[in-house]
N, C-alpha and C positions, 0 to 999 in steps of 0.2 A: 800660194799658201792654202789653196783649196786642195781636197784630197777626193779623186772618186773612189768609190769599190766597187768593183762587180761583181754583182747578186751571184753566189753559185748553191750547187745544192748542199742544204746544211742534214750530213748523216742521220740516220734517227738513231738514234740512242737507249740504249737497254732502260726500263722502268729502273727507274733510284730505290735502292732499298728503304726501307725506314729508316730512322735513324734512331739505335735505342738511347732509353731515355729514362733511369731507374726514379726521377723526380717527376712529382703528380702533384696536380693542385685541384682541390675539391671546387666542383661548379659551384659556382658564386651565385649568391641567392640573395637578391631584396626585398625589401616591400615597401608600397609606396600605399597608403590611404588616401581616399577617396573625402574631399568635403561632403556631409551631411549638406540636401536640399532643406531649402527652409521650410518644406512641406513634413520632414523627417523630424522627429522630436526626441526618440529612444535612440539611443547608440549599443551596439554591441562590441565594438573595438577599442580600446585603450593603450597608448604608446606609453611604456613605463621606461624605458631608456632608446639610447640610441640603437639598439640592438634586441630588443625585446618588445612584442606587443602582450595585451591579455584580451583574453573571448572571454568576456561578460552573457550570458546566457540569459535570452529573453524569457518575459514574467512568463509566457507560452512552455518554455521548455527550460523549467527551473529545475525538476524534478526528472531526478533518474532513476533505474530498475530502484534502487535501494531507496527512494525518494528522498535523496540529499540534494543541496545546492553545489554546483560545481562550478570553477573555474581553472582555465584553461591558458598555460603561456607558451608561446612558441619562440622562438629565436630567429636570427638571420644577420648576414653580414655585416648590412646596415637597412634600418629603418627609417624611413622618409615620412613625416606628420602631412599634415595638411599644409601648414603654410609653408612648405619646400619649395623652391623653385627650382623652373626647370635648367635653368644653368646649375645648379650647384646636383641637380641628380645627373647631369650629361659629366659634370665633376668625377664622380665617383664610379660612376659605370661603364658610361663608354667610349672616354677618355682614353682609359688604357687601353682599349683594343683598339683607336684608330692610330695607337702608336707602334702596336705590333704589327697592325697592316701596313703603316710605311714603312717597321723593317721586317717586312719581309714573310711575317707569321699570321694563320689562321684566326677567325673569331667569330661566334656565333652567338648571338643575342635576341632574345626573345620575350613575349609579353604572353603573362598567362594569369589568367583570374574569372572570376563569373559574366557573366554578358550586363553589360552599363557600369562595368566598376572602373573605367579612366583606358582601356589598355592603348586607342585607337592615336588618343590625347598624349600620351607617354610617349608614344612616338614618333607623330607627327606635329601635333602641339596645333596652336592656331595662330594667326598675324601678334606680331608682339611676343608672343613665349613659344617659340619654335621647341618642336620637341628631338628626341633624340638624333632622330634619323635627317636631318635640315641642319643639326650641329656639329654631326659627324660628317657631314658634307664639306661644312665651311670652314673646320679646320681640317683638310683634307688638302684642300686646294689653297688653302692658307699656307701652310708648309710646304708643299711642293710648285706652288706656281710658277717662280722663276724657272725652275729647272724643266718643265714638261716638254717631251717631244713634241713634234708638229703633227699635224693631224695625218692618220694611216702610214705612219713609223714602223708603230707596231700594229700589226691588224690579226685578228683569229681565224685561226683554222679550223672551224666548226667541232673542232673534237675537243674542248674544254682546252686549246692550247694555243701558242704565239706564235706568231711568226715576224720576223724583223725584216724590214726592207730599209734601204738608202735613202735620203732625202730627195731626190732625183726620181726617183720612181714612186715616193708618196704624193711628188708634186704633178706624177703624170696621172695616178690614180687620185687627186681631187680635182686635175682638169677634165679627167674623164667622166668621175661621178658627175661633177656639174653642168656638164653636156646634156647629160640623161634627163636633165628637166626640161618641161616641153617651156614654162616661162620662167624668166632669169628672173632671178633673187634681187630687189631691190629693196633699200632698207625701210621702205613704208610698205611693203608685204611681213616682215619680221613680224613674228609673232610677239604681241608687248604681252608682259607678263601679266598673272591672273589675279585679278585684287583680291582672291581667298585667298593668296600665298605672299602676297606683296612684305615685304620687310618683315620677316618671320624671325630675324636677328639681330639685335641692335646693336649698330658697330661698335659701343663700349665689350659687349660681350663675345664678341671674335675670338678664337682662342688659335695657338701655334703653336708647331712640334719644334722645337731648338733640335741643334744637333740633325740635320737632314745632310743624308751621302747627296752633297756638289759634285761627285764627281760621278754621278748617275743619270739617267733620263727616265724620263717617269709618263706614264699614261694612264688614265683612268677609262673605264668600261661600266657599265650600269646596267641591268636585265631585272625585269620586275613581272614577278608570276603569281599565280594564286592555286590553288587545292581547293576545289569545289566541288563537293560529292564524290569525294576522292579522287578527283582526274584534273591533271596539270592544265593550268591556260597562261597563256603570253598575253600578259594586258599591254605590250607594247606595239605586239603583232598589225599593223596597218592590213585591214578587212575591207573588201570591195562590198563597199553597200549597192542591197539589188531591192528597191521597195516591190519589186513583186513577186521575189521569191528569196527571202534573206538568207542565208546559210550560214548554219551554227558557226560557233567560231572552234577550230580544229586542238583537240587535247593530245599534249605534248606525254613523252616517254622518259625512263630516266635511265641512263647509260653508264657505264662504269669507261672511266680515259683508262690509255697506259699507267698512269699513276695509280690506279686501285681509287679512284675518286670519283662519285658520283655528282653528275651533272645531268640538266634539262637539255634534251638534245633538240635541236632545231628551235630553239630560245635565241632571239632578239637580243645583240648585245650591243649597247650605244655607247660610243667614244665622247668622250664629254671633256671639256676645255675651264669651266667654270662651276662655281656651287648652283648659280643660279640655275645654269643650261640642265646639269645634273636633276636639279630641286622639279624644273617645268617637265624635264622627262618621267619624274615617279608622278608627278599631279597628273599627268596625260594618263598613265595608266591608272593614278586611281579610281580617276571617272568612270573605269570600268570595271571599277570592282564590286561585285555583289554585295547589295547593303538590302533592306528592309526595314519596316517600320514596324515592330513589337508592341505588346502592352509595357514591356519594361524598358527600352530604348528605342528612341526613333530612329536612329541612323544605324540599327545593330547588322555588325559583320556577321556575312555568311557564308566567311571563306578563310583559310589561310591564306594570308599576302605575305610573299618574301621578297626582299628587295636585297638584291645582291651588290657591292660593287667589288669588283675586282679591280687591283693594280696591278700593272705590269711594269718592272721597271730591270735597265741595262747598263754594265758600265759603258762609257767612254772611251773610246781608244787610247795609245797611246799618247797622242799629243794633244788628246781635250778638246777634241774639235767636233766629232762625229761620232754616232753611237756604234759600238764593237758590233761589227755584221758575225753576229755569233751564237746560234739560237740554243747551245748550252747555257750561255750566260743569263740569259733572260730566268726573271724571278716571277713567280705570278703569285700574290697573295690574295686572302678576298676575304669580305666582313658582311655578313648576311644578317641582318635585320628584318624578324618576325613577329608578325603581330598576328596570334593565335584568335581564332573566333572564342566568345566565351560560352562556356557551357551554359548549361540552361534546362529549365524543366517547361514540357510543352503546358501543362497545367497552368505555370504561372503566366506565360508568352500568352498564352491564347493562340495558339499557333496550330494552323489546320491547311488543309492539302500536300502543298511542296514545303511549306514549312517545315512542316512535320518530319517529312525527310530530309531537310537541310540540316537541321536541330540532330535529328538521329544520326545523319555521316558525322556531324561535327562531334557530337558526344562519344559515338565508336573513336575516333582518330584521336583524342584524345583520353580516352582511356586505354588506348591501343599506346600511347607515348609513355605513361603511369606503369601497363605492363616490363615497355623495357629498361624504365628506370627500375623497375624492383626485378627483374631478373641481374641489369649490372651492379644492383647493390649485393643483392644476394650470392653473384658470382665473387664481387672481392671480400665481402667479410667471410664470406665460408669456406672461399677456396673452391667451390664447383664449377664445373664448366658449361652451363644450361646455353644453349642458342635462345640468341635475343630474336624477339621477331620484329626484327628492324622491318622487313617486305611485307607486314599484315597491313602495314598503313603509307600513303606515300610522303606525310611529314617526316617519320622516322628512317623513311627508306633513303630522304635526301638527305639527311643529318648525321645518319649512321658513322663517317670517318671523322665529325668531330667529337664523338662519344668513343672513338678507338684511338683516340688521340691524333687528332689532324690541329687545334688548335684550342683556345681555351673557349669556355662555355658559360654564358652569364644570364641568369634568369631574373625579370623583374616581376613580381607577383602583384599585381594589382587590386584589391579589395574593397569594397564598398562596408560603412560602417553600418549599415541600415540594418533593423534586426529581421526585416524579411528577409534578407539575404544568408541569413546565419546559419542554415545546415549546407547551401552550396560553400559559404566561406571556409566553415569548418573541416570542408574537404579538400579545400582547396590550400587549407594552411597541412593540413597532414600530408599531402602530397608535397609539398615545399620541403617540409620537414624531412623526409626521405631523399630529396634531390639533393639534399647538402653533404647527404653520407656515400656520396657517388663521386671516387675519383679519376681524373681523366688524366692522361699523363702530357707533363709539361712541352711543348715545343719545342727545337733548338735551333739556333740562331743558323743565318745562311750562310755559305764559306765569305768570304769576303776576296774579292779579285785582285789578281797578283799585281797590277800594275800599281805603280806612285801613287800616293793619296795628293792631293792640290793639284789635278791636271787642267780642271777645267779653271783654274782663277790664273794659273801660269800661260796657256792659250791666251785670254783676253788679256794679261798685261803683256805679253809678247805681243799682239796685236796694235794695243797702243801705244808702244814704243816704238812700231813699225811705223806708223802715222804719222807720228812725232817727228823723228828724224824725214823723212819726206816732204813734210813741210819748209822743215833746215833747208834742204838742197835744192828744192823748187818751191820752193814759193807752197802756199795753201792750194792743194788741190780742189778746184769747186766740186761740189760733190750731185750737181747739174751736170758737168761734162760727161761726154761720152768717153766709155770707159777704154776706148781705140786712141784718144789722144792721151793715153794716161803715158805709155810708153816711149811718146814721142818728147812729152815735158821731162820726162827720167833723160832723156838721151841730148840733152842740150850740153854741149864745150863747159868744160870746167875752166872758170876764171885764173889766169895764171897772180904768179906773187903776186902784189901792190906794193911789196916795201922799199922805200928808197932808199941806199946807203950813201949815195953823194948826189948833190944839186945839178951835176953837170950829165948826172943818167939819162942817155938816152933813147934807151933799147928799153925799158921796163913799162914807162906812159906808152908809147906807140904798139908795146906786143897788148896793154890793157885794152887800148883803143882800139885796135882787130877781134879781139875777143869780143869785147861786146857789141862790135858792129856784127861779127860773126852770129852770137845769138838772139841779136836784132833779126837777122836774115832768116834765122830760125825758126823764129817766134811769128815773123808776118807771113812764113810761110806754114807753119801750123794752121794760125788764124786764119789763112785763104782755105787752106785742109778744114778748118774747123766750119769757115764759114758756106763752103760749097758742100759739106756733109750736111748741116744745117738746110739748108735752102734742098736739098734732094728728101731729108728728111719730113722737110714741111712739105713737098711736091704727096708723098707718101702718109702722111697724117692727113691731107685734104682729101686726096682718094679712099682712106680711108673712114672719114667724115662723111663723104658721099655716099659709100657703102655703107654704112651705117642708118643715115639718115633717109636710105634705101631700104635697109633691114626693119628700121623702127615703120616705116609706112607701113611694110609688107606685114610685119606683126602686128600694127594696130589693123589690120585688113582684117588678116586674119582672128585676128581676136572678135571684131567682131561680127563675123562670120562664126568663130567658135560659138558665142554667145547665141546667136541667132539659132545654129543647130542646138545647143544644150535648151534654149526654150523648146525649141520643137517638140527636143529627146523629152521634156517634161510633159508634153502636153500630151505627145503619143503613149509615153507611161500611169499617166491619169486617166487616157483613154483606156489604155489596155487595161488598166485597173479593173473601172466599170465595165469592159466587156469580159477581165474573168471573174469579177463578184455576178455578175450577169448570168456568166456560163456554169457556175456554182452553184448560185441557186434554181437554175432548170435544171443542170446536173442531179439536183436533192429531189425536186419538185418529180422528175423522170422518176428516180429513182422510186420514191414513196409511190406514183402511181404503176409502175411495174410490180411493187411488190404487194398493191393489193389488188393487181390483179392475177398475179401466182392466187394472193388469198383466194379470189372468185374462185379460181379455173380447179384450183384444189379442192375447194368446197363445191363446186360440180361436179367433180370426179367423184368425191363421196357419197354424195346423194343418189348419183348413180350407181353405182356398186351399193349403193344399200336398198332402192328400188328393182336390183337387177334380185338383189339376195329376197328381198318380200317378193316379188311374183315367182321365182325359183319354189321358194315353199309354200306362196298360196295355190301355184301348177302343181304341186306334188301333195297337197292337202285334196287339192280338186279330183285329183284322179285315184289318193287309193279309196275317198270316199264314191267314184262312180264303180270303180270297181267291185267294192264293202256293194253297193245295193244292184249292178248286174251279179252278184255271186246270191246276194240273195232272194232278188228278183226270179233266178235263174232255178234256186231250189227251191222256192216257193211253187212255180210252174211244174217244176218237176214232180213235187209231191201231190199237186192236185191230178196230175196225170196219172200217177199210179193209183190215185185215188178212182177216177173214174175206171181206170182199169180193171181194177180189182170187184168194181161196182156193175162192170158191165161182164164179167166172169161168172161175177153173184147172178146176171140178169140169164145170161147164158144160161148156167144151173138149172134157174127158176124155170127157163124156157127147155129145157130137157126135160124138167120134172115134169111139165104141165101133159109133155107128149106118151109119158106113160101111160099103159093101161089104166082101166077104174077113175080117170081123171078126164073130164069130158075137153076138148080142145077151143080157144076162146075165140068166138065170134071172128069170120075174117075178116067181117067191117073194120074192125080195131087194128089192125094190124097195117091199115091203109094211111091209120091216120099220117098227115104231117108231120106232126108234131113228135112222134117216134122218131122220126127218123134223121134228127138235128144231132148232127153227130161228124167226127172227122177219122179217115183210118191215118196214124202215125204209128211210127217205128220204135218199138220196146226198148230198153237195155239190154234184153235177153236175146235178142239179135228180130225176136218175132215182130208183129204186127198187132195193133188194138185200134178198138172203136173209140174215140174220146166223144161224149157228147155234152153237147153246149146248154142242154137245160135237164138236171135230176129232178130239180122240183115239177116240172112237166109229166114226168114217167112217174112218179110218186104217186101224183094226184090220178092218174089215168091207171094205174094196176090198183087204185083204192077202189079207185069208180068201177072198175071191170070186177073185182072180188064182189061189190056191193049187189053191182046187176045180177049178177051169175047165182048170188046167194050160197056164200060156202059156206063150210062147218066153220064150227071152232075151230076145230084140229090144222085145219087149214089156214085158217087167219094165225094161229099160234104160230104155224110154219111159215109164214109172211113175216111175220115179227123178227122170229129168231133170222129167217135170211137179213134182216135189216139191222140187227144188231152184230152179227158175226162182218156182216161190211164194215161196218161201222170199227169194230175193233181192227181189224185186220188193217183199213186207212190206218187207223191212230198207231198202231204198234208198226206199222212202215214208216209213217213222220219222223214216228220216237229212234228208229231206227237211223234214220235219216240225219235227222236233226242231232244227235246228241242223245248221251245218255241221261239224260236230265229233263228230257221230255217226255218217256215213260208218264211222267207222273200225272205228268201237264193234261196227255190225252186221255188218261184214264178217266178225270175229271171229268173233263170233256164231255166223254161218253156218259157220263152219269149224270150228269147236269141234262135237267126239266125241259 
């Protein structure tokens, strides 16, 4: 009565069309109020029915352009007060869609409101009033527990899709996984649950789907990501911690499957058995979700977190015994749970550095979600066809095919009544308000499979009705035996008649009395079968105790030896530590004194080059002034030269004239003197030869003194004159000559001057 199947390959299959669907249901929209702190005194919000609030306008902003008083109502589904509990909002919201995820249909739920208005609390809740996402768990597993496959049935194929295996080969792929651990699971390693999540449900408030396909198998999956600064992370992703060199944790992509359905690709998807295992696997990743501590919230999200769970579920074979190896048949639905960061204004946050851009990607991405809700509203009420920009943001780019109708969509609006919060509320009820007028088209249910409905309740009484009668014919099978003697008890002589029709029978007692000596003989020879299988069995259980108890030494050896190296491996990475904070800071310490001594060696180079550039032009200051006085040095010599020249031309003259007749010639004692004859011959400009001599005033005094001795006329002293005056000019008008026209004047003076 067992069945195998052999795993073959299951065709791929063309992408499934849509299925149209002329019926739409508008996103479902609530709100849920936030209790006033007792530090809060003004209220801005007022619940007037079950479906209506009103915006009371603070004394601040009483007055508008027109300076009137205004009030303001908005509408929605259903509205939740303060004192709502969290079971009767998990009632109304997300109820319905954990009933469409078990048959079979999409859902998508989300939290959206200002930053500290409840969204975190709404959906995860805290010990005692579990929130949505801890109740859509518990009746999840609530309703399909009996029926669940065994664990890796159904296992994924990394491209958003299933794949179904045999019980036989999910038993060899969790003897395999279990191998993979280097120490065995033992149930005081389990991890006991977290006292921040400890009974988050109280077993009064359990809730259950009636009506669940029995004649199905069912699996649950779980994957829990977040959008921070617009880029996908796996909070479930297991990260090799490095204390001396940590590496970022790696941002995920988003992928469209054959279905036209976008998913997180290379996302962590976990097989989960129970609400609780489920509940410990989101807490694991919540720990690692971006939170911060605000002026307006201490715990405030700085991320979107989605937590997905997907179902997979299969019929039943024919005869209810085993799931249909048929990877057409497999259904995958899935219900995504979003808790949106809330907006915020960095003014009121006090929010600075990364804040500031946490604040700023969070407030793009969600007004980037507000853009493509008013392009789909404005596409069906006007009939235009504008492209949404699902891809400007990655919350919308993952969301996209339930807003194209993949499933239905329910928003829960979360608000704070405090009147600080009243112009983000105010925007955040208009945005609601607009969400309501946005229809998404309704799902349709999944074919339903050909086979019998009640297979799987007709297997298990056929079952025990097999047992039943078994027992009839042999006796109670122990259910200790080995299951090798089960066919030797089936195979024991069937009792003949017992009836006796007359007293004097005596063929009917003696064939009863062979009979059961016959299955006497049977029986002790089973029991000798039973009991020397027994005793080889025990021979093999001791060996295998031995081994064992061989295995446990060698692993407590080893263990502590592991132990002994992970100390080491500590002590050498506390080492290594201190020698790279060591080599870090002479790394800096290097660094800073190389770079002032670039400063020196630049600041020597300049000084240089500006030293080289001052002697450059005190050398070229130096030399046109040596040159400026050899030039005039040079024509100053020159003009005293032509001076004596011209003087000693004049003397020639005088000495020609003297040798004329009528003129007596002077003493040749005089002519002996020394002192005449202080003089040099140099070479003219005119190419000739002249006497230069080195004392006039000499020759002055001595032609005065020879006039005086000799006793000349007047005429002759007159003529001495004018020779000294005609020198005289003829010098001066050679200088003037010389020198510039400008000196004319100069020597004129000269001449005239006393």
């Amino acid at each position: 009565f067992i069945y195998f199947y052999r795993k073959g390959k299951t065709p791929r299959r063309p992408p499934p069309k849509k299925p149209s669907s002329n019926q739409t249901d508008p996103v479902g929209v609530y709100c849920r109020v936030r209790p006033l702190g007792a530090e809060d005194e003004e209220c801005c919000i007022e619940v007037i029915s079950s479906t209506t609030i009103q915006m009371h306008t603070p004394e601040g902003f009483k007055t508008n352009r027109n300076g009137e008083y205004k009030e303001t109502q908005y509408s929605f589904k259903k509205v939740f007060g303060v004192s709502v509990s969290q079971m009767e909002l998990f009632e109304h919201v997300a109820k319905p869609l954990v009933d469409d995820l078990i048959h079979g249909k999409n859902g998508l739920l989300f939290t959206y409101g200002v930053t500290g208005s409840g969204k975190t609390f709404t959906m995860t809740g805290s010990p005692g009033q579990g929130g949505l996402l801890p109740r859509s768990l518990d009746m999840i597993f609530n309703s399909i527990g009996p029926y669940q496959a065994k664990r890796y049935v159904f296992k994924t194929d990394e491209k958003n899709g299933m794949e179904i295996q045999t019980e036989v080969d999910a038993l060899l792929e969790r003897q395999r996984r279990d191998n993979n651990f280097s120490v065995p699971k033992t149930p005081s390693t389990r991890l006991k649950a977290d006292p921040e999540i400890a009974d988050m449900i109280k077993p009064e408030e359990a809730s259950k789907l009636d009506g669940v396909d029995d004649d199905s198998s069912y699996s649950i999956f779980v994957s829990y990501v977040e959008i921070y600064n617009n880029y996908i992370y796996d909070l479930l992703e297991e990260t090799q911690e490095d204390a001396i060199k940590p590496k970022p944790p790696q941002s995920k992509i988003l992928r469209e499957d054959q279905n036209h359905i976008m998913y997180v690709a290379g996302c962590l998807e976990v097989e989960v058995k129970s609400a609780e295992e489920a509940f410990q696997v989101f807490w694991r990743g919540q720990k690692k979700r971006k939170v911060a501590n605000t002026r307006l919230n201490r715990e405030s999200s700085r991320s979107h977190s989605v937590f997905i769970i997907k179902l997979a579920q299969a019929p039943l074979d024919a005869d209810g015994d085993n799931v249909l190896q048929d990877k057409n048949q497999i259904s995958v639905s899935q219900l995504c749970l979003v808790d949106l960061a809330g907006s915020e204004r960095t003014g009121r946050t006090g929010a600075e550095g990364t804040r500031i851009r946490e604040a700023g990607n969070i407030n793009q991405s969600l007004l980037n979600l507000r853009t493509c809700i008013e392009i789909l509203r404005e596409n069906q009420m006007c009939g235009t066809n504008k492209m949404v920009p699902y891809r400007d943001s990655k919350i919308t780019h993952l969301f996209k095919n339930y807003f194209d109708g993949e499933g239905k969509v329910r928003m829960v609006v979360c608000v704070n009544p405090k009147t600080d919060d009243y112009e983000e509320t105010l925007l955040v009820m208009r945005f609601a308000e607009m969400t309501q007028e946005v229809e998404v088209a309704r799902p349709v249910d999944r074919p339903i499979c050909g086979f019998t409905p009640g297979r799987r309740h007709r297997n298990q009484a056929f079952k025990d009705e097999l047992s039943r009668r078994l027992e009839e014919r042999g006796g109670p099978i122990d259910p200790d035996m080995p299951a090798a003697a089960n066919p030797l008890i089936l195979s024991l002589p069937s009792l003949p008649s017992c009836e006796l029709t007359d007293p004097h029978d005596d063929i009917t007692l003696p064939r009863l009395i062979e009979a059961l000596k016959n299955r006497q003989r049977v029986k002790q020879m089973i029991s000798f079968g039973i009991l020397f299988f027994l005793l080889e069995q025990n021979g093999k259980l001791l060996e295998k105790d031995r081994i064992i108890q061989g295995n446990k030494a060698e692993i407590e050896r080893l263990e502590k030896k592991s132990k002994m190296q992970e100390h080491k491996i500590d002590i050498l990475q506390k080492t290594t530590k201190i020698f790279e904070d060591d080599k870090r800071s002479l790394q800096h310490e290097l660094g800073t004194r190389e770079q002032r001594l670039q400063r020196e060696l630049s600041e020597k180079r300049r000084m240089e080059q500006r030293l080289h550039g001052v002697i450059s032009d005190t050398q070229f200051k130096w030399e046109k002034e040596c040159e400026r006085r050899v030039n005039a040095l040079q024509l100053e010599m020159q003009n005293k030269l032509w001076v004596k020249d011209e003087k000693l031309k004049q003397l020639k003259a005088i000495v020609t004239e003297s040798k004329t007749p009528g003129r007596p010639e002077p003493p040749p004692q005089h002519s002996q003197d020394p002192r005449l004859q202080r003089g040099e011959v140099i070479k003219t400009r005119g190419g000739g030869q002249a006497v230069q001599f080195t004392d006039i005033e000499t020759l002055k005094q001595e032609l005065t003194t020879r006039k005086s001795s000799e006793g000349m006329s007047a005429s002759g002293d007159g003529a001495l004159t004018d020779v000294e005056t005609r020198c005289s000019v003829a010098v001066e008008m050679r200088a003037g000559s010389n020198m510039g026209p400008g000196y004319e004047h100069h020597a004129v003076t000269k001449r005239r001057k006393p």
